[in-house]
C-alpha positions in Angstrom: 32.0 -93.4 116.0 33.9 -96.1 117.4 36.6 -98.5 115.8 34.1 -101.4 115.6 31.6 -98.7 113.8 34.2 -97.7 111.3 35.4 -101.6 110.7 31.9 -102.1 109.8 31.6 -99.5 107.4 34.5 -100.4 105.7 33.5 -103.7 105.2 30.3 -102.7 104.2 32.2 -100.5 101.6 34.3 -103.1 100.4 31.3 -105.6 99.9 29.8 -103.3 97.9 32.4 -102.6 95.8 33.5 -106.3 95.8 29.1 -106.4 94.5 29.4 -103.9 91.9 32.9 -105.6 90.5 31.1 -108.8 90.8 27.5 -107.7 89.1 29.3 -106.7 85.3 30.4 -110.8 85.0 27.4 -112.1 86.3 25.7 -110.0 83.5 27.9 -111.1 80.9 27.5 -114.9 82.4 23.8 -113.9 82.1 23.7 -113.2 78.5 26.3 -115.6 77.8 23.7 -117.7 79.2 21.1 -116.6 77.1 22.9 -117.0 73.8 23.4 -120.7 74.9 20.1 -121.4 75.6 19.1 -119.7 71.8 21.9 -121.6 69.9 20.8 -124.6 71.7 17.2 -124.1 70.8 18.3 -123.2 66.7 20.0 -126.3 66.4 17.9 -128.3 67.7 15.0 -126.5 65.0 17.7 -127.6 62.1 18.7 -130.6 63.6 14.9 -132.2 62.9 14.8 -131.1 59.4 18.4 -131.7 58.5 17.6 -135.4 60.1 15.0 -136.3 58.2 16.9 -135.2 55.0 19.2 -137.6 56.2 16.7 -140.4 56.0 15.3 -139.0 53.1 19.0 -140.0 51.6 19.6 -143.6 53.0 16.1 -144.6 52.0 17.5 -143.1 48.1 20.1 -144.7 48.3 19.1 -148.1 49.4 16.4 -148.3 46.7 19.4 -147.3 43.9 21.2 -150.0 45.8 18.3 -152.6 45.2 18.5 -151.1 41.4 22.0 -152.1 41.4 21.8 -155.8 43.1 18.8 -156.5 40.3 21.0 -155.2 37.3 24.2 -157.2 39.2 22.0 -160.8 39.4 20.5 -159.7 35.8 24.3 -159.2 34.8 25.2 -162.5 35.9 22.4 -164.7 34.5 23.0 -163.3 31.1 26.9 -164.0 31.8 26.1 -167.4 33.0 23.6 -167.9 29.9 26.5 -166.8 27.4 28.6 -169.6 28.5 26.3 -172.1 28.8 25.4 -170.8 24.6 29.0 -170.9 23.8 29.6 -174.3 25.2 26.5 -175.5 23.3 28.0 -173.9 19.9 31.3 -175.3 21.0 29.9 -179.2 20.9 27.9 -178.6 18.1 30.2 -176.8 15.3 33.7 -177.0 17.0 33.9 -181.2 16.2 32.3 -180.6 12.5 34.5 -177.5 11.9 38.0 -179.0 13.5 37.6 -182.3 10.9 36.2 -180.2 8.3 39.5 -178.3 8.7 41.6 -181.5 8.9 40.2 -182.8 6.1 41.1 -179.4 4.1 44.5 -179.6 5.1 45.2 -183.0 4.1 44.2 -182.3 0.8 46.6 -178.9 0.5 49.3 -181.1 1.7 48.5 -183.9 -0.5 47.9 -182.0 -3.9 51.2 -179.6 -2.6 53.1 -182.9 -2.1 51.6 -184.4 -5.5 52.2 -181.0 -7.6 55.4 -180.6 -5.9 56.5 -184.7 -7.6 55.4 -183.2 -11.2 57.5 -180.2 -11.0 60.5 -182.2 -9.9 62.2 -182.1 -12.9 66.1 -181.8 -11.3 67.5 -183.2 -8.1 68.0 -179.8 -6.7 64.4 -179.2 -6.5 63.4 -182.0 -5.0 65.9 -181.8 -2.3 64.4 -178.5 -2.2 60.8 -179.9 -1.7 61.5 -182.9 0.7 61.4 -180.8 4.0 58.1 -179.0 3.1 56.5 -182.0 3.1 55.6 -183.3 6.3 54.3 -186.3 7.8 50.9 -186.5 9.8 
């Protein structure tokens, strides 16, 4: 055997065990591989479903939104009705009812100012009485 025999050989060794080092990754990277490929292929099996739960929920949720824009405009014509009620009690009964109440007043102030003369018996009292009385 010469030196170009042996050279050989040794490299042929060395591939080979360079191989055999090399061949324990690549089967890890294999199966590594592999349990890629089935995560992959699960996720996209939930993914669908899980999606179409999703759209199960936005279409809920725009029809309780609807539900909520009718009771919101339904909210607001009752508010707007209220208001346009209280301004029509307001012009009806609030004139009557303010000279109604004038009118009552004007009469405790007169028959206090008239019962208040009768009673005046000393000057004391009357001084007494003067700044009750007031003018309107």
């Amino acid at each position: 055997m010469g030196v170009g025999e042996i050279t050989g050989l040794i490299a042929v060794i060395v591939f080979a065990v360079l191989a055999g080092f090399l061949i324990y990754p690549l089967i890890k990277l294999g199966k590594l591989l592999e349990t890629i490929g089935e995560t992959v292929k699960d996720t996209g099996n939930h993914a669908i479903p899980m999606l179409d739960e999703g759209v199960t929920t936005v279409q809920q949720v725009n029809k309780t939104l609807t539900d909520v824009n009718n009771i919101s405009e339904s909210a607001s014509y009752t508010a707007q009705n209220v208001g346009a009620l209280t301004d029509l009690y307001a012009s009806i009964l609030g004139k009557p009812i303010v000279k109604l109440a004038a009118i009552f007043y004007a009469l405790k102030q007169t028959v206090t100012s008239f019962m208040g003369k009768k009673k005046a018996e000393t000057p004391a009292s009357q001084a007494a009485s003067t700044p009750t009385a007031t003018k309107e």
